[in-house]
N, C-alpha and C positions, 0 to 999 in steps of 0.2 A: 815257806816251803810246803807245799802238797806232800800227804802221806798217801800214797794206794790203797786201796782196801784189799785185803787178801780172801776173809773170811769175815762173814758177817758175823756176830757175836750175839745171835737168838736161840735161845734155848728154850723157845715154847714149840708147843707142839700144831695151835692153833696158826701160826707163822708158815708158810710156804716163801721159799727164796728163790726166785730167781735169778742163775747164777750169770745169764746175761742183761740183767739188770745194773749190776753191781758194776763200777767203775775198775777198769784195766790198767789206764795212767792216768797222770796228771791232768792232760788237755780235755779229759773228757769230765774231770773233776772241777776242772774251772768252768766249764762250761754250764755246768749244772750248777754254779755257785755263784756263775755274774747274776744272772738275775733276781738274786735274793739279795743283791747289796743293796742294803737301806739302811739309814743312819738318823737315829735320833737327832732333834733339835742341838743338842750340847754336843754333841759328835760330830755331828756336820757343819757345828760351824769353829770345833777345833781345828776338824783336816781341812775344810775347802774355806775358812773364813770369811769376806765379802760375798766373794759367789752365791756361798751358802743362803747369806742374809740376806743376799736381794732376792736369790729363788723362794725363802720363808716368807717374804714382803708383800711378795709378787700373790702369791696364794693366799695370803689375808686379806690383801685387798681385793682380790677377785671375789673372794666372798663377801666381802664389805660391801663393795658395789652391787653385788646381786640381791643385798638384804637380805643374807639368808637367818641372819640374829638381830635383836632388838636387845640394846643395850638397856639394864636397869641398876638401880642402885645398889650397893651389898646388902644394906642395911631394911630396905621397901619391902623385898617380900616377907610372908612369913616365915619361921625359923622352920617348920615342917616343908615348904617350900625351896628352902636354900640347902636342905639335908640332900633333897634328890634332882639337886643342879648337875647337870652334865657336864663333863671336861672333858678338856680337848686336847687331842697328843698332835705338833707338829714333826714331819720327817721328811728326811732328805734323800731324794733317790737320785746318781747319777745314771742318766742316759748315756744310748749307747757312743752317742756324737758327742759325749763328754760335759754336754749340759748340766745343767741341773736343776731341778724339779722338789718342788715344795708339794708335800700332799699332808692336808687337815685330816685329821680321823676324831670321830669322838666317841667317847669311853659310856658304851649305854646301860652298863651294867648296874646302876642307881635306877634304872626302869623297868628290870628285871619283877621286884617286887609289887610293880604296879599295875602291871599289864595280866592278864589271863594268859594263862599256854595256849588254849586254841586260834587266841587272835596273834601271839607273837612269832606263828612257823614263819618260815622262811626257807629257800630254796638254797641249798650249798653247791658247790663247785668238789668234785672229785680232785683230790691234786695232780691224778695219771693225768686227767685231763686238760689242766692247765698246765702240765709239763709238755706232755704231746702236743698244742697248742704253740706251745714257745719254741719245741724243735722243729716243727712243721714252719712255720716263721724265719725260723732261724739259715733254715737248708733253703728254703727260696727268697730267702735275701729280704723277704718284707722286714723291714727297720723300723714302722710307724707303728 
């Protein structure tokens, strides 16, 4: 069940609300809420099971094929070496045609300490704009 929002609950003063921002019913709360479904490895493969595993399968082997890692032993590198190994989060996103889609992410915060601030900037994405982006999509039927 969808709750409405009535009022928003900020009590800073640096905050501006806009009060046609805020969701009126449910449809327009779902709609702002499909495309945030994504579902951890163990989550996705309680709800959708098989599906799940072949879409996780599917996306490791795509990278396997592409070489994008070289496998080494646990034990080969050194122990300062193996501290700032990177890991890797698998997840499960269903599409809008009800597919399902395996997406790799890996966890770079072990390289945080290694890198310089001026070489590690990087460009962000505003969320208005990736939300605007998805409505604008969404009202002209692009699906891909």
């Amino acid at each position: 069940m969808v709750q409405v929002i009535d009022e928003a609950s900020i009590n800073d003063i640096d905050h501006v609300i806009n009060s046609e921002l805020i969701a009126q019913n449910p449809d327009k709360i779902a709609v702002w809420g499909y495309p945030m479904t994504q579902y951890n490895l163990k989550d996705g493969l309680r709800k959708f099971d098989k599906r799940a595993d072949k879409a996780a399968v599917k996306e490791l082997t795509t990278l396997h094929v592409m070489n994008t890692w070289k496998p080494n032993h646990m034990h080969k590198p050194p122990k300062e070496k193996r501290a700032s190994t990177l890991s890797s989060r698998v997840f499960i996103e269903e599409k809008w045609d009800g597919t399902l889609k395996g997406c790799m992410c890996i966890d770079g915060s072990p390289q945080r300490k290694t890198i310089p601030k001026k070489s590690a900037a990087s460009p962000t994405l505003a969320t208005e704009s990736v939300f605007m982006t998805c409505l604008i999509s969404a009202h002209k039927r692009r699906h891909n």
